[in-house]
N, CA, C and O atoms as a GROMACS GRO file, in nm:
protein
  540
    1UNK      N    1   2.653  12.252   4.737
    1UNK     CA    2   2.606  12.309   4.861
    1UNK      C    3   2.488  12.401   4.831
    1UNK      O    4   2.493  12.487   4.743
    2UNK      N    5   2.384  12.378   4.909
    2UNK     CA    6   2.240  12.467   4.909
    2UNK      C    7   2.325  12.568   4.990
    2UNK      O    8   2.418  12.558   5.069
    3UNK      N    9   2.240  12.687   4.926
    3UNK     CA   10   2.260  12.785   5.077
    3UNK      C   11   2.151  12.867   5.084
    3UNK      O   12   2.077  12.831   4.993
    4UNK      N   13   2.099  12.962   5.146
    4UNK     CA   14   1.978  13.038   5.221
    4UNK      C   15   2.004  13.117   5.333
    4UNK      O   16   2.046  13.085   5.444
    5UNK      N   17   1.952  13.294   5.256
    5UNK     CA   18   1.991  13.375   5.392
    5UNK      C   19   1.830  13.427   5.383
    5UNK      O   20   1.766  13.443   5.280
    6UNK      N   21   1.782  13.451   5.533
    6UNK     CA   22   1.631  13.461   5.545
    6UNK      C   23   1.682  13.627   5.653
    6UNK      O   24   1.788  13.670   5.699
    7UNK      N   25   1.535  13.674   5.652
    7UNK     CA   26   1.592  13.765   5.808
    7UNK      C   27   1.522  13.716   5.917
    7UNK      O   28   1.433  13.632   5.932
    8UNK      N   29   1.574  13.774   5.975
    8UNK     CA   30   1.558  13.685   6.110
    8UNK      C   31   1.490  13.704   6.152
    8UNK      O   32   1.527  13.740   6.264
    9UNK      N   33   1.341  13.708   6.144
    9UNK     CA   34   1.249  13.657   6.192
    9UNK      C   35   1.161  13.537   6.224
    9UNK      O   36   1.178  13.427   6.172
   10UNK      N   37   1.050  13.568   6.327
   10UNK     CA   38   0.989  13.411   6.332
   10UNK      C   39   0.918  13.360   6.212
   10UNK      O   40   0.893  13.240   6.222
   11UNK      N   41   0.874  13.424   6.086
   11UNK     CA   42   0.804  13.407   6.016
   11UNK      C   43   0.857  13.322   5.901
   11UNK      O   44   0.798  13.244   5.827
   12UNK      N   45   1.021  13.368   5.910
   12UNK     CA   46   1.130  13.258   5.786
   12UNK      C   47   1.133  13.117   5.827
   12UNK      O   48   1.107  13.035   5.740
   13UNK      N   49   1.164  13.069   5.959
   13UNK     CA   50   1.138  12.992   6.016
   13UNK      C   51   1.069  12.800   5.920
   13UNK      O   52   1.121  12.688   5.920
   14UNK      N   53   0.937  12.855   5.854
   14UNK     CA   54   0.907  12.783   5.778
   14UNK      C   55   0.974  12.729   5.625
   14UNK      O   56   1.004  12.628   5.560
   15UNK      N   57   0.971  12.906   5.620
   15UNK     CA   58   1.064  12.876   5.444
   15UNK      C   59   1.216  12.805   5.499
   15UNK      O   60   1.277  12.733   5.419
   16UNK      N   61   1.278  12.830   5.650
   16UNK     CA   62   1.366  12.768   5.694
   16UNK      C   63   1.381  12.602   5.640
   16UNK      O   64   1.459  12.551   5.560
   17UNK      N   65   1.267  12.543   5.726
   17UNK     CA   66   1.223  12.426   5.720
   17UNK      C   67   1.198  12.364   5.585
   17UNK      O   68   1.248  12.252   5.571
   18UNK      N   69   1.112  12.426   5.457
   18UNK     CA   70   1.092  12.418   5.331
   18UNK      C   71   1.246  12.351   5.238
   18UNK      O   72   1.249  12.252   5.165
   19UNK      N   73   1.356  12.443   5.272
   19UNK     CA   74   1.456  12.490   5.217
   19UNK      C   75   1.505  12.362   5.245
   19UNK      O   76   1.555  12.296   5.154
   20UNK      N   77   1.497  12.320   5.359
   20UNK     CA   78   1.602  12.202   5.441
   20UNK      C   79   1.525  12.054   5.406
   20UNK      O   80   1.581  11.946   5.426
   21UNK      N   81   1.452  12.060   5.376
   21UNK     CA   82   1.344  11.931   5.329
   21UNK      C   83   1.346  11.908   5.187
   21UNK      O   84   1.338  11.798   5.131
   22UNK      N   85   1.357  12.027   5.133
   22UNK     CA   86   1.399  12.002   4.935
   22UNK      C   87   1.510  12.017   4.971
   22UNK      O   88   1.509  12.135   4.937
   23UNK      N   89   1.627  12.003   5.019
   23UNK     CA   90   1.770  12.019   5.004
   23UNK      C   91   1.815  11.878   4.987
   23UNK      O   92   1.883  11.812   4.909
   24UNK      N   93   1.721  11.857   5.135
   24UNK     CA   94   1.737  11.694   5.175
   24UNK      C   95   1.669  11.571   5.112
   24UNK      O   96   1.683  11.450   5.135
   25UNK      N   97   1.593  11.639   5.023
   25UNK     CA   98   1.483  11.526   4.990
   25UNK      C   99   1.617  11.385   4.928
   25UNK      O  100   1.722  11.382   4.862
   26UNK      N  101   1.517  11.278   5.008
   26UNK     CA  102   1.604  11.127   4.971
   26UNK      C  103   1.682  11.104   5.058
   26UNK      O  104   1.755  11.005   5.046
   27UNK      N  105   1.693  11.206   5.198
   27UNK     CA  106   1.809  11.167   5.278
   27UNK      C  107   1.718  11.057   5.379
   27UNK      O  108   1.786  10.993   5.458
   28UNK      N  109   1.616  11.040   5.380
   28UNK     CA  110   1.543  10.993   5.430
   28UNK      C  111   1.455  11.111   5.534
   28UNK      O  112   1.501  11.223   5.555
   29UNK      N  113   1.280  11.046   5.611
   29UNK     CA  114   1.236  11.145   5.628
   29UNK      C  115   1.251  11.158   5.847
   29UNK      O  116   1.190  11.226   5.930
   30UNK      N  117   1.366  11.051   5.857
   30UNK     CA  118   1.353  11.090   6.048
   30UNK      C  119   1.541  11.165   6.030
   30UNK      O  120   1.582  11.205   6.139
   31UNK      N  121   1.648  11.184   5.912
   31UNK     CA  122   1.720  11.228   5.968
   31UNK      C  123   1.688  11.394   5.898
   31UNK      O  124   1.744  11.504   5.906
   32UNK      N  125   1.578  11.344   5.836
   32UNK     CA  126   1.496  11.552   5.759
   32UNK      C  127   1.482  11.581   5.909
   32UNK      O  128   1.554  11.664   5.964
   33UNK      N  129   1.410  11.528   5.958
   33UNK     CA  130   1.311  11.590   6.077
   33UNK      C  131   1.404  11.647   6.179
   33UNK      O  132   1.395  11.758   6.232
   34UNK      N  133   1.520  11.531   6.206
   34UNK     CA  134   1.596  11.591   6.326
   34UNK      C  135   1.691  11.683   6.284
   34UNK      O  136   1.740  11.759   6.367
   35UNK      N  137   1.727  11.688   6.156
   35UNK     CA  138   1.797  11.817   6.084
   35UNK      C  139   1.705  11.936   6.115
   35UNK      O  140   1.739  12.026   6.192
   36UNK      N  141   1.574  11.931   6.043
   36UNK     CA  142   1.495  12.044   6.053
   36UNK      C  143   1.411  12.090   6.211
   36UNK      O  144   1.318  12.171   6.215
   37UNK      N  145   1.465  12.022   6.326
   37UNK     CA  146   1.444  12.019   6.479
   37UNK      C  147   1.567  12.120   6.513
   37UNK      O  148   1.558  12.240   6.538
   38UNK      N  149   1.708  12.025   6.505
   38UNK     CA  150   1.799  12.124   6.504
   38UNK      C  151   1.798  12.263   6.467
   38UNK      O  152   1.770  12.357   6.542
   39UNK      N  153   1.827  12.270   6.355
   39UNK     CA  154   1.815  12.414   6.284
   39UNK      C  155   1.699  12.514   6.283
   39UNK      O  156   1.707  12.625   6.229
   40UNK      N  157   1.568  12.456   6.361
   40UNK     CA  158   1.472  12.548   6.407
   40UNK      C  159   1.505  12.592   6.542
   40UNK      O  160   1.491  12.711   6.572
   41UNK      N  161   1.552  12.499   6.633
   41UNK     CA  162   1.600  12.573   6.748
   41UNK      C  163   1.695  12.649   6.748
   41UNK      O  164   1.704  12.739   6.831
   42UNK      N  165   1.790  12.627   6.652
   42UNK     CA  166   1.951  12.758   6.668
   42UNK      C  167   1.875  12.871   6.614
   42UNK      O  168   1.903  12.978   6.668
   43UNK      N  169   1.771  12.874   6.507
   43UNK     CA  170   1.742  12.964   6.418
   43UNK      C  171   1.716  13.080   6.538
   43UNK      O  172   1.778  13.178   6.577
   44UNK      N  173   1.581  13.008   6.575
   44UNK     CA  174   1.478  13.084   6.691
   44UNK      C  175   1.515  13.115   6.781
   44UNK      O  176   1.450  13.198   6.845
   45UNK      N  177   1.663  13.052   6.841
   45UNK     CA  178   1.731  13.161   6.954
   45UNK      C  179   1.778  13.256   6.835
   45UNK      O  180   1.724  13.361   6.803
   46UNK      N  181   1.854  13.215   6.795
   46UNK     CA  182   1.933  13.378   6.683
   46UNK      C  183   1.805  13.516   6.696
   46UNK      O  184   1.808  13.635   6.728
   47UNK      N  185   1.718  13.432   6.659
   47UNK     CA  186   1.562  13.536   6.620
   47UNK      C  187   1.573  13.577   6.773
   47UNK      O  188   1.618  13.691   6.786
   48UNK      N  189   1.544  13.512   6.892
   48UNK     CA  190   1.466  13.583   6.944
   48UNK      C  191   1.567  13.662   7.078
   48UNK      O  192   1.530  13.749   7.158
   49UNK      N  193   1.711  13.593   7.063
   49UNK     CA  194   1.814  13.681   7.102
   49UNK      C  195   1.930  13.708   7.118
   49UNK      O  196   2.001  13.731   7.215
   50UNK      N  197   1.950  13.702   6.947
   50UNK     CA  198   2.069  13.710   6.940
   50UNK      C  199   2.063  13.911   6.858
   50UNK      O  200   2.142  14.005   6.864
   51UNK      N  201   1.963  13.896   6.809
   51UNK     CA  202   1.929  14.006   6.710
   51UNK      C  203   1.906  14.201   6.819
   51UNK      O  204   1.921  14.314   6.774
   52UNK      N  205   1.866  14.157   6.961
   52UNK     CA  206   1.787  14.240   7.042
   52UNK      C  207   1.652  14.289   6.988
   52UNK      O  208   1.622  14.398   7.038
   53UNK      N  209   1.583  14.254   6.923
   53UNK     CA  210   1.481  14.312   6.860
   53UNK      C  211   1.533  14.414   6.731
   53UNK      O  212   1.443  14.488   6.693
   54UNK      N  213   1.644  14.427   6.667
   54UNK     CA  214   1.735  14.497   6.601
   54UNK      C  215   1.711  14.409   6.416
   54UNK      O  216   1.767  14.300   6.416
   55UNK      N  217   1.648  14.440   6.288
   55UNK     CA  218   1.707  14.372   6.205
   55UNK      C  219   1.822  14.302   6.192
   55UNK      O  220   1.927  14.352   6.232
   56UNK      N  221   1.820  14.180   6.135
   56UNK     CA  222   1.927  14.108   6.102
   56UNK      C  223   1.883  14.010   6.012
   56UNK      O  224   1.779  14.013   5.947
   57UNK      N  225   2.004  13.887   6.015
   57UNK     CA  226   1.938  13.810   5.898
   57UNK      C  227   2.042  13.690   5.913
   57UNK      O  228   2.152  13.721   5.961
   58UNK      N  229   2.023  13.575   5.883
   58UNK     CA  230   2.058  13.433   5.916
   58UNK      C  231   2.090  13.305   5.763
   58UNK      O  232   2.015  13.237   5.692
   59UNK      N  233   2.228  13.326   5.770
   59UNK     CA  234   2.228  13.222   5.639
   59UNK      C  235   2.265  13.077   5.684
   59UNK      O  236   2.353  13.042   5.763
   60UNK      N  237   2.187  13.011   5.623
   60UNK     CA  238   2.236  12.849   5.645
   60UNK      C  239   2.271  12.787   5.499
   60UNK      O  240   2.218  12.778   5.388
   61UNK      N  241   2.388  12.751   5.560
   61UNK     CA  242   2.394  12.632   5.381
   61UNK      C  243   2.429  12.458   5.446
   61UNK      O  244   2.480  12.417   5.549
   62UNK      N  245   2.373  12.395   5.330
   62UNK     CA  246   2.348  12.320   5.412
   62UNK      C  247   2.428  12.152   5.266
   62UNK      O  248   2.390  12.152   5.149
   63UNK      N  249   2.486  12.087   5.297
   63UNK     CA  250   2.513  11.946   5.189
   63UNK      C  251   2.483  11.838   5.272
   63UNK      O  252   2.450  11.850   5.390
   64UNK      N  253   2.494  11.729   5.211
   64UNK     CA  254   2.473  11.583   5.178
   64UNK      C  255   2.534  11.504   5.127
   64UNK      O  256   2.491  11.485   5.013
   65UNK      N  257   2.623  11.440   5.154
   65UNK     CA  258   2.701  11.283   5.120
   65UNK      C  259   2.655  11.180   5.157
   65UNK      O  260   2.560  11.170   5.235
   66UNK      N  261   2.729  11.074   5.095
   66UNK     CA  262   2.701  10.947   5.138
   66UNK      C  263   2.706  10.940   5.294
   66UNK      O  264   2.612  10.883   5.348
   67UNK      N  265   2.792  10.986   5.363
   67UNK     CA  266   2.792  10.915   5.498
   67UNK      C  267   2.705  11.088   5.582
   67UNK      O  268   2.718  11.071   5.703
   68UNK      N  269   2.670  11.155   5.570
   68UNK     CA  270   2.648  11.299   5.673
   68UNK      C  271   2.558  11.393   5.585
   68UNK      O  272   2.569  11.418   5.465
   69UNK      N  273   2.469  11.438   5.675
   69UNK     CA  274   2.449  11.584   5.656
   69UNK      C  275   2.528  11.705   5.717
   69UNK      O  276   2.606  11.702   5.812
   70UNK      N  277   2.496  11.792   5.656
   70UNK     CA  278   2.623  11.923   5.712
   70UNK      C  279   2.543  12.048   5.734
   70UNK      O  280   2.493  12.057   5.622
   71UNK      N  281   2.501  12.138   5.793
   71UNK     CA  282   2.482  12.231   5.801
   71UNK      C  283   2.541  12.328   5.899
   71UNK      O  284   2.568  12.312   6.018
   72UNK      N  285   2.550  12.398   5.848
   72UNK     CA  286   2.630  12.556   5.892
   72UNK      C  287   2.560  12.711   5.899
   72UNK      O  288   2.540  12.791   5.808
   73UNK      N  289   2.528  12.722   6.053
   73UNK     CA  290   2.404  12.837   6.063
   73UNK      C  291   2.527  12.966   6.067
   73UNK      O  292   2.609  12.960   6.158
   74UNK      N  293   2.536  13.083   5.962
   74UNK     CA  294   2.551  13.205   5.998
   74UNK      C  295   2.492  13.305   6.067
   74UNK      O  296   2.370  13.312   6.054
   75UNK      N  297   2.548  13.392   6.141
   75UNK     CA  298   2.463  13.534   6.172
   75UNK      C  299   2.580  13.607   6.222
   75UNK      O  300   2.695  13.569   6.245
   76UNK      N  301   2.525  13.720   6.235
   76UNK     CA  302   2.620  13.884   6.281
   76UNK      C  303   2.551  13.883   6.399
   76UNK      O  304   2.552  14.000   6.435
   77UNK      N  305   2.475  13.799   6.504
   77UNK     CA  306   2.422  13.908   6.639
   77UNK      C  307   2.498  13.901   6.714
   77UNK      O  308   2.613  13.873   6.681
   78UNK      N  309   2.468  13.922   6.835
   78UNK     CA  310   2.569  13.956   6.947
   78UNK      C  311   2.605  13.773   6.957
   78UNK      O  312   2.556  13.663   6.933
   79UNK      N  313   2.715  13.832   7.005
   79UNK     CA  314   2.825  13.624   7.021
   79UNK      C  315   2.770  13.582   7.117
   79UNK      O  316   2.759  13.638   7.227
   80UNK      N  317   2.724  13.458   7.076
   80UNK     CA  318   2.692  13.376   7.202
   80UNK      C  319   2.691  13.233   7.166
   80UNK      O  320   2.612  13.191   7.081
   81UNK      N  321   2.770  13.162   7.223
   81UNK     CA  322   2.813  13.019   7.208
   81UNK      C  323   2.719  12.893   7.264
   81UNK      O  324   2.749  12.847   7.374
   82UNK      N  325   2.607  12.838   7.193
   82UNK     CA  326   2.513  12.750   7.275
   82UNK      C  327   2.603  12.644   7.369
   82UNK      O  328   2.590  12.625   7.490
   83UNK      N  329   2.681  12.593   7.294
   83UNK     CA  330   2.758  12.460   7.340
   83UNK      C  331   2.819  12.503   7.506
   83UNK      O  332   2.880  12.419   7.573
   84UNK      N  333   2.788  12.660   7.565
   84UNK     CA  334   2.857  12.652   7.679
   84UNK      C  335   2.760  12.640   7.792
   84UNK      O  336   2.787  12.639   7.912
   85UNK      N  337   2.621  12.630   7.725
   85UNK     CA  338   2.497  12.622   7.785
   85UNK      C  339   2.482  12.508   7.875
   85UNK      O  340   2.490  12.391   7.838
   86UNK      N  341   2.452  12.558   8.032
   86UNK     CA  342   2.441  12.389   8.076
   86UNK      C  343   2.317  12.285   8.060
   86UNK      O  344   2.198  12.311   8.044
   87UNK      N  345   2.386  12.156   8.070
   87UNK     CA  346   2.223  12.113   8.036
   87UNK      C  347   2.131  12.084   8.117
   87UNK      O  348   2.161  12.069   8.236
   88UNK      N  349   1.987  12.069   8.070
   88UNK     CA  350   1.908  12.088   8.140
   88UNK      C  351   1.861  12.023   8.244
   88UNK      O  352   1.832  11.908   8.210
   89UNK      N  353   1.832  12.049   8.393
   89UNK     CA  354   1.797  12.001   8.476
   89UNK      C  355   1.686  11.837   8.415
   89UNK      O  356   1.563  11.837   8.420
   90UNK      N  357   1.722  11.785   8.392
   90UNK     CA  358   1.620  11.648   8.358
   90UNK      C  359   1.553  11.576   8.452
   90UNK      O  360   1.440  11.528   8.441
   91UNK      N  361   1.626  11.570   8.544
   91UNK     CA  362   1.552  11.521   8.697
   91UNK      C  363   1.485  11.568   8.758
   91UNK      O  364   1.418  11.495   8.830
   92UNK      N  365   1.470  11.677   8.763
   92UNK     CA  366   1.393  11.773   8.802
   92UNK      C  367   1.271  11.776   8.752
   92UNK      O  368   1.257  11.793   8.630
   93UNK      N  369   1.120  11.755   8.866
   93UNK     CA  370   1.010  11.788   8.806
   93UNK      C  371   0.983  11.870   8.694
   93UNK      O  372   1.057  11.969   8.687
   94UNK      N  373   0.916  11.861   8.622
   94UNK     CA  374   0.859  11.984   8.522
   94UNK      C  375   0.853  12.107   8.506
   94UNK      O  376   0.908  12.177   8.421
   95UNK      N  377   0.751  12.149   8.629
   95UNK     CA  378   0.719  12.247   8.693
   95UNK      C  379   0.834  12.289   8.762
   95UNK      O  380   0.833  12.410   8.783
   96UNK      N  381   0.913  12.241   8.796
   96UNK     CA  382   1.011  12.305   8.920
   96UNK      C  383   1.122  12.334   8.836
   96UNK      O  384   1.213  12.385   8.901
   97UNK      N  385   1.154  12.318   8.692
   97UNK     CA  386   1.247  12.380   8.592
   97UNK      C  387   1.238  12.521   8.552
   97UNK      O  388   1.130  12.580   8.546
   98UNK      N  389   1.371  12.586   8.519
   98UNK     CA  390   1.398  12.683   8.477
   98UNK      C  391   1.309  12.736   8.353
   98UNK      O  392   1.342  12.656   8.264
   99UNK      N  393   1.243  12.799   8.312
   99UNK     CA  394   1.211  12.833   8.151
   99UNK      C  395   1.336  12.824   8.042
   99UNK      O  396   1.429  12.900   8.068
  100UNK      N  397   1.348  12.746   7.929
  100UNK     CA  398   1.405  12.776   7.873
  100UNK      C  399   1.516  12.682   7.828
  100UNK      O  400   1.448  12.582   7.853
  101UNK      N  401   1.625  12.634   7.785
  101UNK     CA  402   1.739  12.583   7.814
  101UNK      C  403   1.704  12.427   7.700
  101UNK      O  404   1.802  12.370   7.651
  102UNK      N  405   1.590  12.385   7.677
  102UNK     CA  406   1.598  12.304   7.640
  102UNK      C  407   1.576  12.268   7.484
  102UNK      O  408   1.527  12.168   7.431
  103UNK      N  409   1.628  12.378   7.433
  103UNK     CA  410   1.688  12.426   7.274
  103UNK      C  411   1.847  12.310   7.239
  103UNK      O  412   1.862  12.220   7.156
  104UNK      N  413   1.913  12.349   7.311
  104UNK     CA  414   2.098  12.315   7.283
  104UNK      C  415   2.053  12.217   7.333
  104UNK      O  416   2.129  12.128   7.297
  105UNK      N  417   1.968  12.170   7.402
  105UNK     CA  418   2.002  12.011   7.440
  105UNK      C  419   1.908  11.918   7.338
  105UNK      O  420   1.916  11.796   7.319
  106UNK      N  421   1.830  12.001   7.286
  106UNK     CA  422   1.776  11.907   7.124
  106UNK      C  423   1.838  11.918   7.046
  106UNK      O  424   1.825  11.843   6.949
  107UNK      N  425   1.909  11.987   7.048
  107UNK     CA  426   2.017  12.070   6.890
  107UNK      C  427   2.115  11.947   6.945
  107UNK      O  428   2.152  11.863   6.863
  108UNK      N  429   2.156  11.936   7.081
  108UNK     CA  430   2.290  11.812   7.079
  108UNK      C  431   2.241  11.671   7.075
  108UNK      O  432   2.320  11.581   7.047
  109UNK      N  433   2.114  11.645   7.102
  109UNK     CA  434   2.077  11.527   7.108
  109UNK      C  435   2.072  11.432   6.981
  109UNK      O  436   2.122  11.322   6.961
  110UNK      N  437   1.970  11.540   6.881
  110UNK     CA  438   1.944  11.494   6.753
  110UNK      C  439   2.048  11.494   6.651
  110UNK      O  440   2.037  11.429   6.547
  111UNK      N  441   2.156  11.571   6.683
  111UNK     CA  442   2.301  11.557   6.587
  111UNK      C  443   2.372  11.486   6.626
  111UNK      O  444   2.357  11.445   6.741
  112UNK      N  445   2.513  11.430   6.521
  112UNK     CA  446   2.587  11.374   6.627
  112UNK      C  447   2.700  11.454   6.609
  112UNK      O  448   2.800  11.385   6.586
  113UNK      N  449   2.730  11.622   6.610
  113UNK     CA  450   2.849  11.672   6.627
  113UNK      C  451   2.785  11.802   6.598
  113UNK      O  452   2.704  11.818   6.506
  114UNK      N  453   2.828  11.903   6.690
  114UNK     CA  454   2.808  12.077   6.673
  114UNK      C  455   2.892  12.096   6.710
  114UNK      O  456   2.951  12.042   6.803
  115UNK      N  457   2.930  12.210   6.621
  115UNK     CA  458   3.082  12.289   6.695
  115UNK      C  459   3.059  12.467   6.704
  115UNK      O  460   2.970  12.489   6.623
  116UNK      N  461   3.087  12.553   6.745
  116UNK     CA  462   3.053  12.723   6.706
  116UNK      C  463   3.166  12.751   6.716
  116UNK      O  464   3.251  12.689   6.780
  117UNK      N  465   3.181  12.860   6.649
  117UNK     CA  466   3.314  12.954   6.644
  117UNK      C  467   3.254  13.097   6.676
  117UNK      O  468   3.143  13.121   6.723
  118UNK      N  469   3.334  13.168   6.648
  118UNK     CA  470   3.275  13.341   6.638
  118UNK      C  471   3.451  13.418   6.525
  118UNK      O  472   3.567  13.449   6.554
  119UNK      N  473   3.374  13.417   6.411
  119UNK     CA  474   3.510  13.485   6.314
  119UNK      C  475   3.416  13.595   6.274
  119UNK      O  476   3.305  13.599   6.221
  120UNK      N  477   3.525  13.711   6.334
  120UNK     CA  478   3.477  13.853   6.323
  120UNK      C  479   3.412  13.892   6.394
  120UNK      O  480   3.434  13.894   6.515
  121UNK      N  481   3.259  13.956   6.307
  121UNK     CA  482   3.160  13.951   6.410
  121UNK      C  483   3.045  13.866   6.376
  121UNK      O  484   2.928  13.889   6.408
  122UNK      N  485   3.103  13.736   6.290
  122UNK     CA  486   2.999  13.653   6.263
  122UNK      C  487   2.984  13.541   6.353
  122UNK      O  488   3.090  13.514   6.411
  123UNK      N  489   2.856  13.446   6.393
  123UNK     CA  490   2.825  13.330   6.477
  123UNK      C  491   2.789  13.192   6.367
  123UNK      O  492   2.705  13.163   6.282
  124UNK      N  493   2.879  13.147   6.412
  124UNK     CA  494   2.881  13.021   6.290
  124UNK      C  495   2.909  12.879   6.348
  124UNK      O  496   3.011  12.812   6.366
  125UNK      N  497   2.730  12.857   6.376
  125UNK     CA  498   2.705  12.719   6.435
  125UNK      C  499   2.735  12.580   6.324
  125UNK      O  500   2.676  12.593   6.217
  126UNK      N  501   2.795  12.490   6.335
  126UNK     CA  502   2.776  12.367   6.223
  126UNK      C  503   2.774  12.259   6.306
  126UNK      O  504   2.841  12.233   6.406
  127UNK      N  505   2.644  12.170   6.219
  127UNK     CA  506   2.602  12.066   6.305
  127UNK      C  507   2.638  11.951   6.166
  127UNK      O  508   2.635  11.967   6.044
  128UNK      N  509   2.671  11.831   6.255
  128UNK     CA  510   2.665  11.731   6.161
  128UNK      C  511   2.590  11.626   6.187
  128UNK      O  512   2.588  11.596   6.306
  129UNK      N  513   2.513  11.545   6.101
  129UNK     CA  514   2.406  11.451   6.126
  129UNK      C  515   2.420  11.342   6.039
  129UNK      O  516   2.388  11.354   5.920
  130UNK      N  517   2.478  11.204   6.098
  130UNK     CA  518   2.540  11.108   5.998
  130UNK      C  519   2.432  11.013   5.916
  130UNK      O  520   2.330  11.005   5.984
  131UNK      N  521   2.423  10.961   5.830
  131UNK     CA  522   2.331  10.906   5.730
  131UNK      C  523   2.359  10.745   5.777
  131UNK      O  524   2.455  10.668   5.769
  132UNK      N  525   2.185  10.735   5.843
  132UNK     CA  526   2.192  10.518   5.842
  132UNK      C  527   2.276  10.460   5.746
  132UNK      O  528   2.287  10.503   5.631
  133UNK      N  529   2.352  10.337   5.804
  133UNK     CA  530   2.393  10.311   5.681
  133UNK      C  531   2.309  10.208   5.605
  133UNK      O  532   2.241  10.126   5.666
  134UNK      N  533   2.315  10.214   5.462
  134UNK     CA  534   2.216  10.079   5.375
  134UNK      C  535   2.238  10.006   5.344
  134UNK      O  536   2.356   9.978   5.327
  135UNK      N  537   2.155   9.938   5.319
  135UNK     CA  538   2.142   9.798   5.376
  135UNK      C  539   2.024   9.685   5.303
  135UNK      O  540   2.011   9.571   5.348
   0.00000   0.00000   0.00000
């Protein structure tokens, strides 16, 4: 298991992405991308409010098997559970949508399993993302 704790800012974000691309290297490069799609959107809500503008800091560890990728986002900010998020108006013109909301619905699209808990006062998102099979 890789693991990586950054602080939570927008600026880790990349070394985020870095971390998750050499972790993954060989998993192939469209289930890197939707791994590293996922885990930029949980990151960047954590960053931008889970923290209140308050230091903090965000560990992900992340493996690889034959059949899945695994990753598991930590943090201490205030609890907040994406998965209870509704989803996003899609029918709805463009313009006539809410700001916002359409984070958890890329994070659920591009995985095929997220679950969150809250143990203690930690937020501990894990997404799983299954490997084509070969062929």
């Amino acid at each position: 298991m890789a693991e990586l704790t950054v602080r939570a800012d927008l600026s880790a974000l990349e070394a985020i992405a870095d971390f998750l691309a050499e972790t993954l290297a060989g998993c192939g490069d469209e289930l890197v991308f939707a791994i590293q799609l996922a885990v930029d959107e949980a990151c960047s809500n954590i960053i931008l409010y889970g923290y209140g503008g308050e230091p903090g800091s965000i560990s992900i560890a992340c493996t690889a098997d034959e059949d899945a990728v695994h990753v598991t986002i930590t943090d201490d900010g205030v609890a907040f559970d994406p998965l209870t998020a509704p989803p996003p108006p899609l029918d709805v013109p463009v313009e006539e949508r809410p700001i916002g909301g359409l984070g958890v619905h890329f994070i659920r699209t591009v995985t095929d399993s997220v679950t969150y808990a809250r143990e203690g006062e930690k937020n501990i998102l894990s997404m799983e993302k299954k490997r084509p099979a070969s062929g």
